[in-house]
C-alpha positions in Angstrom: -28.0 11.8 -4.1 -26.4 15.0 -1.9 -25.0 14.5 1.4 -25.2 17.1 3.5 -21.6 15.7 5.6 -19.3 14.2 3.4 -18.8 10.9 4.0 -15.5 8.0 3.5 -17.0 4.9 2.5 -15.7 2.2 5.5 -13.7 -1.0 5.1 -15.4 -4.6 5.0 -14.2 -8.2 6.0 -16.4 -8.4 2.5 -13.2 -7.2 0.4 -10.6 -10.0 1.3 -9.8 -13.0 -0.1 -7.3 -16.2 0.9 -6.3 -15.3 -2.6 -4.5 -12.3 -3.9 -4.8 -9.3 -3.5 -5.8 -10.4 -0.4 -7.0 -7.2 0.8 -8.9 -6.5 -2.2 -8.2 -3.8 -4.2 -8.8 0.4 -3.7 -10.8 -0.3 -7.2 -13.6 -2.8 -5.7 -13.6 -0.5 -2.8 -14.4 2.5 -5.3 -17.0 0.6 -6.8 -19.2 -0.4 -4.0 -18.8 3.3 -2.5 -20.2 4.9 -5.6 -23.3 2.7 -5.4 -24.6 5.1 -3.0 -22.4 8.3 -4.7 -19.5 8.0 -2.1 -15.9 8.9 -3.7 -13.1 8.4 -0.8 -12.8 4.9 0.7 -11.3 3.1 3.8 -8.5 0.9 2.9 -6.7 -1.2 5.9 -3.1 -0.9 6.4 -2.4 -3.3 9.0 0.1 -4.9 10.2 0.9 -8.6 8.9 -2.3 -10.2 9.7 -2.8 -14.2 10.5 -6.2 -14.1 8.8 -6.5 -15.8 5.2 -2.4 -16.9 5.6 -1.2 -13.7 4.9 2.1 -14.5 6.7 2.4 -17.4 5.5 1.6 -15.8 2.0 4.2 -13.2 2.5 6.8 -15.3 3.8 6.5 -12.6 7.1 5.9 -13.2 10.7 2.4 -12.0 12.3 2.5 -8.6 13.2 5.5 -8.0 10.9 5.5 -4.6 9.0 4.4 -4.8 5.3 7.0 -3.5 3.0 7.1 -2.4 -1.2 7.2 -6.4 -1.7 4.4 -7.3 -0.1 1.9 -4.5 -2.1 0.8 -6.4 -5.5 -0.3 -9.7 -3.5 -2.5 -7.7 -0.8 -3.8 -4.8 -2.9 -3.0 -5.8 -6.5 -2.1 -3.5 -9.6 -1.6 -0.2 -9.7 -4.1 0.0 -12.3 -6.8 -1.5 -9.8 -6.3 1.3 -7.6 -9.5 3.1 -9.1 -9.8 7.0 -9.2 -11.6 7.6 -6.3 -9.8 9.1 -2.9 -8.5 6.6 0.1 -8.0 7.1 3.5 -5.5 4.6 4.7 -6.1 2.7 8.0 -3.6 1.7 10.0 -3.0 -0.9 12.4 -4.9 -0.4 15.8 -3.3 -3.1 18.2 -6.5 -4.8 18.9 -5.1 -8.4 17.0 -2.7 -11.1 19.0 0.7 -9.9 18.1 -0.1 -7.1 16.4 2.0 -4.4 18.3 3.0 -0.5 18.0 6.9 0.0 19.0 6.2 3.8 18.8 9.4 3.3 21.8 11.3 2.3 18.8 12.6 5.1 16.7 14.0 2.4 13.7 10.6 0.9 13.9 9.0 4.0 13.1 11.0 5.0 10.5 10.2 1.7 8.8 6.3 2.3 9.2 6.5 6.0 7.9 8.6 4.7 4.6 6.1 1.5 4.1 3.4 4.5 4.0 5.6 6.7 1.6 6.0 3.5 -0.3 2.7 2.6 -0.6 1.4 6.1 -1.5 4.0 6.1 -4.3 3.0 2.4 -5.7 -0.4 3.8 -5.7 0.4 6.8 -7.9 -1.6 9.2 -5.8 -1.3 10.2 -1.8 -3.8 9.2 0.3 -6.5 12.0 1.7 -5.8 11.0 4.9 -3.8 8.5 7.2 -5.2 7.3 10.5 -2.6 6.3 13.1 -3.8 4.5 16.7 -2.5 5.5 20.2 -0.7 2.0 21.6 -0.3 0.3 25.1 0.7 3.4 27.4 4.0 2.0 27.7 5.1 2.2 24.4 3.5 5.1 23.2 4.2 8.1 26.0 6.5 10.5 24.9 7.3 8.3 22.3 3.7 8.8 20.4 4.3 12.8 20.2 7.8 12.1 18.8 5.8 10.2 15.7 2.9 12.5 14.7 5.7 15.0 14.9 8.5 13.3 12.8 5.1 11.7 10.7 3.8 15.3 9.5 7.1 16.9 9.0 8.1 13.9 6.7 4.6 14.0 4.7 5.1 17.8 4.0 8.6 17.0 3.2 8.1 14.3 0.6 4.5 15.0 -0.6 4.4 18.9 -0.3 1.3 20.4 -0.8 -0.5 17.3 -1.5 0.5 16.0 2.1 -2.6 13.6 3.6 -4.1 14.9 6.7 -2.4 13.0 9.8 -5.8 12.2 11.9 -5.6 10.1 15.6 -8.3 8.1 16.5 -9.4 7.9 20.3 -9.0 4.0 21.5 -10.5 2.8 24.7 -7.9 1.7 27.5 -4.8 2.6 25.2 -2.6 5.8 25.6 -4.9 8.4 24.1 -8.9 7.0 25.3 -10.5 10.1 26.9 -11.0 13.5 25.6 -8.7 14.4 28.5 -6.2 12.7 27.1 -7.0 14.2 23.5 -6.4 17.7 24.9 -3.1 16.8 26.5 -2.0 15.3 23.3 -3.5 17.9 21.0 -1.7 20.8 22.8 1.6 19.0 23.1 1.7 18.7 19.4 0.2 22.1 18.5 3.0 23.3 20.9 6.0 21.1 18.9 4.7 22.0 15.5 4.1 25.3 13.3 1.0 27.1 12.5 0.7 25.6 8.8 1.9 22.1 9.8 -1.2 21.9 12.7 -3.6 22.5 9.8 -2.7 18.4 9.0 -3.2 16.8 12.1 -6.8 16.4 13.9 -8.3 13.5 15.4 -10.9 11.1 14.2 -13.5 11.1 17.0 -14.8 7.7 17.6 -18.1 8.7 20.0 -18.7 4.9 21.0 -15.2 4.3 22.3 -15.1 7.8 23.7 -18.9 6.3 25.5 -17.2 3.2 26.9 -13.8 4.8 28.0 -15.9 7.9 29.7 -19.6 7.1 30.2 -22.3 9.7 30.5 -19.2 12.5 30.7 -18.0 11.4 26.7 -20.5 14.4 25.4 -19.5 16.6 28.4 -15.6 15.9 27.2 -16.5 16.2 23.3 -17.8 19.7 24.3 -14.2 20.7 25.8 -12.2 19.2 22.6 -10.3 22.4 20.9 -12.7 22.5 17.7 -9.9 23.2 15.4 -8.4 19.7 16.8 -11.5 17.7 15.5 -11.1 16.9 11.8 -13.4 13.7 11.4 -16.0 11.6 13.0 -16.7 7.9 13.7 -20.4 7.1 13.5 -21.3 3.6 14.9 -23.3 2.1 17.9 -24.1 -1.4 19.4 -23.3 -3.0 22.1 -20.2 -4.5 20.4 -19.8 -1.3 18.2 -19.7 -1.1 14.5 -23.5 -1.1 14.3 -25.4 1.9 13.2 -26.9 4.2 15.2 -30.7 4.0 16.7 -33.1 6.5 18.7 -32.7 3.1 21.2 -28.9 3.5 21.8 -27.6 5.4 25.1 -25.9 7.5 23.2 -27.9 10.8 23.0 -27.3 11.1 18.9 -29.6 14.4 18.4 -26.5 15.9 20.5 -23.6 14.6 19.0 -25.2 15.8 15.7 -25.5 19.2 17.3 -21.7 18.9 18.0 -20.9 17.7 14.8 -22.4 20.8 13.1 -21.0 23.0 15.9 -17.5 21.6 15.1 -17.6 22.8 11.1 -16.0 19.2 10.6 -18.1 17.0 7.9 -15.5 14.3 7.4 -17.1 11.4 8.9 -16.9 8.0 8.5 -20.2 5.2 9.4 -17.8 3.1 11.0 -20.1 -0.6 10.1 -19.7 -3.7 8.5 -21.5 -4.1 5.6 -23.1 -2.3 2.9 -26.6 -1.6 4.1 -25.3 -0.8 7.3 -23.5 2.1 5.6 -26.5 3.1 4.3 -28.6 2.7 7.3 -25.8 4.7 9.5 -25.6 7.8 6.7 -29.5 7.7 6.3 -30.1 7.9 10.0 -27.4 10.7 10.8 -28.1 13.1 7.9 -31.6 12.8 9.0 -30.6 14.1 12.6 -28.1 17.1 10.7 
């Protein structure tokens, strides 16, 4: 089975457990994605959730950073990390308690290292990390600062096998419109050098770009600097994370167009199940 994009296989609810590794394991994750000949996979790296007791598990608070300690009883082994690659997820604020001091330079410093840490307890860097905008509040100004202080500490640390530092659009938070995206992508590209821009894109989620900016989300896709768009989020439904259909209100046969037009084929089918991943990649290579 060729792809013609090249797809991440996306995270399930189906991979945790009340017992550990409570987020399942980069391994089971490998497994299921090579089932349909996928080899990079989603993995969550959220803040301390409530769901199956993890804080009580980890002795942390809800919302609490997870640290070095906390790795072998949500993720398990090193040797169950499999050999396939991993994007890592991080937290996007939608949870109670769950929130992003990107106002807080200590606190951001502690997230960066818990990814370094990670990546190292792993054995391998991630091919990517995804990082969410937060309330406006805590995030303007403050965002920039990370992405910034995030890449230069990657290339630093990692070199030349630095992950790619994507942002993913998030409806009613500080970056939600493709306005927004330019602002924040030309900022960046305007605090950084030449080489270190090559790492940082967004991820473009179409849905929430569809509920932040209606009709005008393929008008504002079309004005997104191309060299700023370095993967996609494929999903639908009126609550999202459902595949796409010829039924949906997105105009699909479009955003295909765009995809193609963008020279980007990182996407991920941003669903809930197995099938659905199937479904989603079967219906979009069609339209490429």
């Amino acid at each position: 089975m060729t792809y013609k994009l090249d797809w991440t296989y996306p995270n399930f609810g189906s991979f945790y457990s009340k017992h550990p590794p409570i987020r399942g394991t980069i391994g089971s994750r490998c497994r299921s994605a090579r089932r349909i000949n996928l080899n990079r996979v989603e993995l969550p790296f959220d803040l301390v959730r409530t769901q199956n007791d993890e804080d009580y598990r980890l002795n942390k608070e809800v919302g609490d950073l997870i640290e070095k300690d906390d790795f072998k009883d949500l993720y398990g082994l090193p040797r169950d990390n499999g050999k396939c690659h991993y994007i890592l997820h991080t937290d996007p604020e939608i949870k109670s308690k769950h929130y992003l001091y990107w106002n807080k330079e200590e606190w951001r410093n502690k997230y960066l290292q818990s990814i370094i840490d990670f990546q190292e307890y792993v054995g391998r860097p991630s091919y990517a990390v995804e990082f969410h905008p937060g309330k406006k509040t805590r995030s303007e100004g403050y965002f920039e600062d990370f992405i910034v202080e995030a890449i230069r500490l990657f290339n630093d640390r990692l070199g030349d096998d630095s992950p790619i530092l994507l942002i993913e659009n998030r409806t009613n938070l500080y970056v939600s419109t493709t306005h927004d995206m330019i602002d924040f992508y030309l900022e960046i590209k305007d605090r950084i050098s030449s080489s270190e821009i090559e790492d940082f894109g967004y991820s473009v989620d179409v849905k929430q770009l569809t509920s932040a900016m209606g009709e005008s989300a393929i008008e504002g896709i079309e004005e997104l600097p191309v060299e700023s768009i370095a993967n996609w989020h494929i999903h639908s439904g009126y609550h999202g994370h459902q595949p796409p259909n010829d039924d949906d209100s997105i105009d699909w046969i479009r955003i295909a167009d765009l995809v193609k037009e963008s020279g980007t084929k990182l996407c991920l089918p941003e669903v809930h199940s197995h099938g659905q991943t199937k479904e989603t990649i079967k219906y979009f290579e069609a339209l490429i």
